[in-house]
C-alpha positions, 0 to 999 in steps of 0.5 A: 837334296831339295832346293827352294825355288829362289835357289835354283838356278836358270838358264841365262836366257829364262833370266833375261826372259822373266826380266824383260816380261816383268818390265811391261804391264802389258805382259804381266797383266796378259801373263796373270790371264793366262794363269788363270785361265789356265787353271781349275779354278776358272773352269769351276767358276764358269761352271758355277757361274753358267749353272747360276745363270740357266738355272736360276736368274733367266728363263730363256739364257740361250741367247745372251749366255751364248753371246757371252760365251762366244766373246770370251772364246774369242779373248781367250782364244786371244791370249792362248796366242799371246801365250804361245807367242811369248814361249816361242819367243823364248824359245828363240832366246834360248836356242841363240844363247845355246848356239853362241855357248856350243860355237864358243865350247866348240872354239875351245875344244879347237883351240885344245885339240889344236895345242894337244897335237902340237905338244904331241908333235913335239914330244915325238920329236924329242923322243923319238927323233932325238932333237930335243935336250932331255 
């Protein structure tokens, strides 16, 4: 059964996260950068554009085509960070949202455990010790 992506389902925490990122600009411009700096696409157009520049537009690209290169390492670099900042953020997010599900799950299945041995206890009470009405 194959689903759309609007109809599946996320994790409370991957919600909240997307929302809060789509509030800033500043983090949607820095997630868009990424994405794309991540991609083939921006590895074919530096190669193009690289090629262009030594080949055909100056004799002696060393110098300045390093400078270039160098700066936008340097951004890159950047938002390489920015990108590992906000996933170990999420990361945060959803392991405390985990912890306070399995503290709750973990608080039920006390509270049922708890319930079991008092109806058990009971039931052995009735029946076996004879002090109960049928």
């Amino acid at each position: 059964m194959s689903q759309s992506v609007a109809e599946v389902r996320h994790h409370p925490a991957v919600i909240a996260h997307h929302s809060r990122r789509a509030e800033d600009i500043q983090l949607r411009v820095a997630d868009a950068i990424t994405k794309f700096a991540g991609s083939m696409t921006f590895v074919y157009i530096h190669a193009v554009a690289f090629a262009a520049w030594m080949l055909l537009f100056e004799s002696s690209p060393w110098p300045t085509l390093t400078l270039v290169v160098s700066l936008e390492a340097i951004f890159l670099s950047t938002f390489v960070m920015i990108g590992q900042n906000r996933q170990a953020a999420f990361q945060q997010i959803k392991a405390d949202h985990d912890f306070v599900e399995q503290e709750l799950e973990l608080k039920t299945n006390t509270e049922l455990t708890r319930a079991i041995h008092m109806m058990t206890t009971e039931l052995h009470r009735r029946l076996i010790d004879g002090g109960g009405d049928p």
